[in-house]
N, C-alpha and C positions, 0 to 999 in steps of 0.2 A: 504494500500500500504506500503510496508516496504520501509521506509528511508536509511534503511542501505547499500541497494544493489544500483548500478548506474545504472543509465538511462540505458533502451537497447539502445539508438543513443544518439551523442552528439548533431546530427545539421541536420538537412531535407535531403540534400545531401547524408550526411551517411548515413540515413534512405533508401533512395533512391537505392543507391546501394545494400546496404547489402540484401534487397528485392531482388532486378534484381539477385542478384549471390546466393544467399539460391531457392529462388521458383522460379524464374523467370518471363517472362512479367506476367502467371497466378498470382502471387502473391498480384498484383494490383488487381485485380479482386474480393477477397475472401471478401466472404460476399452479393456478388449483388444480388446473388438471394434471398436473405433477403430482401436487397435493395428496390426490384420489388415488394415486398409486402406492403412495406410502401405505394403502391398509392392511396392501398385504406381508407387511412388517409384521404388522401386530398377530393378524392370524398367524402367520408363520410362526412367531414366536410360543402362542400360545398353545400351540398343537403342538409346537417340541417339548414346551415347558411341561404339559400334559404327559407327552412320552415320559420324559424323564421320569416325572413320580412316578410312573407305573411304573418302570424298570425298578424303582429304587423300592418302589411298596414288596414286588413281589421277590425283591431278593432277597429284603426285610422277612417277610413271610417264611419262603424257603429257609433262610437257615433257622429260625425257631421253629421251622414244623410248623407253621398253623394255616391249614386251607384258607384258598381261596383271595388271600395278599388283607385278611381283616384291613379293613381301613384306621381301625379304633388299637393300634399297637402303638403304646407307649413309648412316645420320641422321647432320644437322647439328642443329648449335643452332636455329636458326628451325625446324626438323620438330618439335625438341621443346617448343619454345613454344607451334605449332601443336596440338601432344595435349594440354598443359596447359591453352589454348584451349576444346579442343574438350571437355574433360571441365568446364571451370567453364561453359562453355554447356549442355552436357547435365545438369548440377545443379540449374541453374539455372530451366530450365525443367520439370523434372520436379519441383522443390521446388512451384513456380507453381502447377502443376496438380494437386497431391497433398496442399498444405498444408491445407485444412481439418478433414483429419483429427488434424492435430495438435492445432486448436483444440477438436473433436470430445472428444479425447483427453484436454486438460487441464480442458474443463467436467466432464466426466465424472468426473473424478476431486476435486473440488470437496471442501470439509467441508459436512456439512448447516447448517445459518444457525444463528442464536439458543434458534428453536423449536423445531431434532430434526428440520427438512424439509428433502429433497432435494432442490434445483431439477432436476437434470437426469438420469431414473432409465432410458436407455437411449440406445441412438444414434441410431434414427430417432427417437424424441420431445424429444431434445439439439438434430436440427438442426432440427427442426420449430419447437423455443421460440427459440432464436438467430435464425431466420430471420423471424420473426412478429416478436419486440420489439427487433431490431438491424440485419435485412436482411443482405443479399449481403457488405459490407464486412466485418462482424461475422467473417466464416469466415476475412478474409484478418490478422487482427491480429494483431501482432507479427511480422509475416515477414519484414520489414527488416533485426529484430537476427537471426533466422534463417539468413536468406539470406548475412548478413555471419562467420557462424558456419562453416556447415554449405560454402558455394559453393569456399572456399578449402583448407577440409576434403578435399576430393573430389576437388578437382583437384590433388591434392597426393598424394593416395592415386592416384591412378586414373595420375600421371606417374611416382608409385614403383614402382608396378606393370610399367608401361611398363620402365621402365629393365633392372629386374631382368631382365624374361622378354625383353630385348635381351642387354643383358651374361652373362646366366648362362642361360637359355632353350636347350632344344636345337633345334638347327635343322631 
């Protein structure tokens, strides 16, 4: 980011307007159909997450013997390392294979350049220019600080989650 140039806005307001009077209400909008592809992050995630405890219930199960993977077996500490586990691996991979859309998402929403041109005026002609003049790598950029963000995020949700509907959940 070059320091030298100022801000496009000084303050949200100005943001606000300058939008409304350049693009109009569309202008809020750029980017959603990006947006809409992020959901299949969350399915993703949540269908592995899902995996995981089953894996983890019936191995639980198996080695005390008790049919059927009982839902109602008394967590220890490693059980719930094991869901904290299993949810920053489920993040983690559905981040993987989902991320382009973020990139998708932030071209899209771009200021036009110097001239008053838009580089990138939809999402299948976004990924078409990204893929022509930066290739494959181009879709996965920034997903390091992402993944460093959003993996601990998740597993952190997804273990709070866990706790409650143990501790408070009816059986």
């Amino acid at each position: 980011m070059d320091r030298s140039k100022p801000p496009p806005y000084r303050n949200s307001i100005q943001c606000i307007a300058t939008i409304f009077r350049k693009e109009g209400l569309l202008g809020f909008y750029k980017g959603t159909s990006a947006s809409f592809l992020g959901i299949s992050e969350g399915t993703i995630q949540w269908m592995l997450y899902e995996r995981f405890k089953k894996i983890i219930r019936d191995k639980k199960a198996k080695l005390e013997n008790i049919p059927g993977g009982d839902h109602s077996i008394k967590k220890s500490i490693n059980d719930w390392f094991e869901y904290f586990g299993a949810a920053a691996s489920a993040k983690l991979i559905s981040a993987v294979i989902a991320y382009p859309h973020e990139v998708l998402r932030t071209r899209l929403r771009q200021l036009p350049d110097s001239n008053g041109q838009v580089k990138y005026t939809g999402l299948t002609q976004a990924a078409k220019v990204i893929w022509k003049e930066e290739g494959l790598f181009a879709f996965y950029g920034g997903l390091a600080p992402h993944l460093m963000r959003t993996v601990p995020n998740a597993a952190i949700m997804f273990l709070s989650y866990e706790l409650v509907l143990h501790y408070f959940g009816s059986s």
